[in-house]
C-alpha positions in Angstrom: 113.0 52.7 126.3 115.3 55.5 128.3 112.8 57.1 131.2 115.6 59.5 131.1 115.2 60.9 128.0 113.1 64.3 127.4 110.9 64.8 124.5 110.6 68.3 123.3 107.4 70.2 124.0 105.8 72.3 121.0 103.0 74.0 122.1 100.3 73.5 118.9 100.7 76.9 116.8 104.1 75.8 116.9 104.0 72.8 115.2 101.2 74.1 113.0 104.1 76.2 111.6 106.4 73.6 111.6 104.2 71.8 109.1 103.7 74.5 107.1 107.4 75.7 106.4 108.0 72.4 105.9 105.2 72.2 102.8 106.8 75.2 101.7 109.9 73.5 101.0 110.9 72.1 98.0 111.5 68.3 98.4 114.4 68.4 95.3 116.7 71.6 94.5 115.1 71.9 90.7 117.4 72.5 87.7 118.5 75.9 86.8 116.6 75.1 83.4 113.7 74.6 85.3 113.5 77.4 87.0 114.4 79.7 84.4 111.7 78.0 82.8 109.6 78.7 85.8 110.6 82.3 85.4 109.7 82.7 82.4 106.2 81.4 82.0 105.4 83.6 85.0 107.0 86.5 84.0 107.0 85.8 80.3 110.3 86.9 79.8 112.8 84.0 77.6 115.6 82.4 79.3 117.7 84.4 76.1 116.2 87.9 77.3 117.1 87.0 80.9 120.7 86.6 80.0 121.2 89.0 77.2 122.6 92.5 77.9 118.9 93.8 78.0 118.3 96.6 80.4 114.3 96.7 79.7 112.5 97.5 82.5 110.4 93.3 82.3 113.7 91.5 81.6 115.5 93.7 85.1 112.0 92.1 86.4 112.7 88.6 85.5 116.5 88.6 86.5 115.4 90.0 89.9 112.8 87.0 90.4 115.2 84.5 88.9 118.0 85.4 91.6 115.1 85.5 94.2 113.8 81.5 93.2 117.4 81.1 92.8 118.4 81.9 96.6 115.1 80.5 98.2 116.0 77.4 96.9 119.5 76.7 97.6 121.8 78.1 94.9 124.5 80.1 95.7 125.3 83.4 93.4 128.4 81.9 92.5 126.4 79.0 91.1 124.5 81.5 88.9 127.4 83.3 88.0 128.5 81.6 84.7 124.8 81.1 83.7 124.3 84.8 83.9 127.4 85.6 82.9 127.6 89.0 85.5 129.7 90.1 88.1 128.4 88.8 92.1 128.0 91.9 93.0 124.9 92.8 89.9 123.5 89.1 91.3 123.8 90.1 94.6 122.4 93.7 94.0 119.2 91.8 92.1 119.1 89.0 95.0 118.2 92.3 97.4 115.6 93.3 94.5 113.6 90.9 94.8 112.9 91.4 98.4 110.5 94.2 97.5 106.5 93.5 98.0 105.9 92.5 94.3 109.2 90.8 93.7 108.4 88.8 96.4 104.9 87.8 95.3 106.3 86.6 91.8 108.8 84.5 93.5 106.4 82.7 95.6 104.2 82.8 92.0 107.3 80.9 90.6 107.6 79.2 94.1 104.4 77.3 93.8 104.6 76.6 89.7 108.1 74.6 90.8 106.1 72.8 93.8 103.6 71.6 91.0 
C-alpha cells in the first residue's frame, strides 16, 4: 500500500449527509410511464389530463410536479418535450413552478412513491 497516498478527511455530520443524499437518490432513472403514473396517484390527475390542452387549476398542478420529478431525476425538458407535446419554454416555465413550498412537497410525495 502507497504511504504516500492521503485519504480524505470528512468530519462526521459530513458523511452523515453524504449517506443521506445518497438514499435520496434514485438507484434507476424510472420510466416516463412510471412517473406519470407516480403523478397521478398522488395528484390524482390522468396521464390524458396531464397532456391534454387543459388549463384547470389541478391538471397546471400536476404538469408542474411532473416537470419537477421529471428534472430531480435526470430528464432533460427536451426529453419531455414530445410526451408533452409543448414548447421548452412552457416546460421550463412549469420546471420553475414547482420550486414553490407546496410544489416541492408533492414532488418529494412523488419522490418517495418512485423510491418504493
Amino acid at each position: 500500500m502507497n504511504k504516500n497516498r492521503t485519504v480524505p478527511f470528512f468530519p462526521f455530520s459530513e458523511k452523515i449527509e453524504l449517506a443521506i443524499d445518497n438514499l435520496k437518490k434514485l438507484i434507476k432513472r424510472p420510466s416516463l410511464q412510471k412517473i406519470f403514473s407516480a403523478v397521478a396517484d398522488v395528484t390524482g390527475v390522468a396521464h390524458e389530463e396531464i397532456t391534454s390542452r387543459s388549463r384547470g387549476g389541478y391538471v397546471k398542478l400536476a404538469r408542474n410536479i411532473l416537470v419537477g420529478v421529471c428534472r430531480e431525476v435526470g430528464y432533460r425538458l427536451v426529453d419531455l418535450q414530445s410526451e408533452l407535446r409543448r414548447d421548452l419554454s412552457v416546460l421550463s416555465r412549469w420546471g420553475n413552478a414547482s420550486e414553490s413550498s407546496k410544489e416541492k412537497k408533492m414532488v418529494q410525495m412523488v419522490m418517495e412513491k418512485l423510491n418504493a
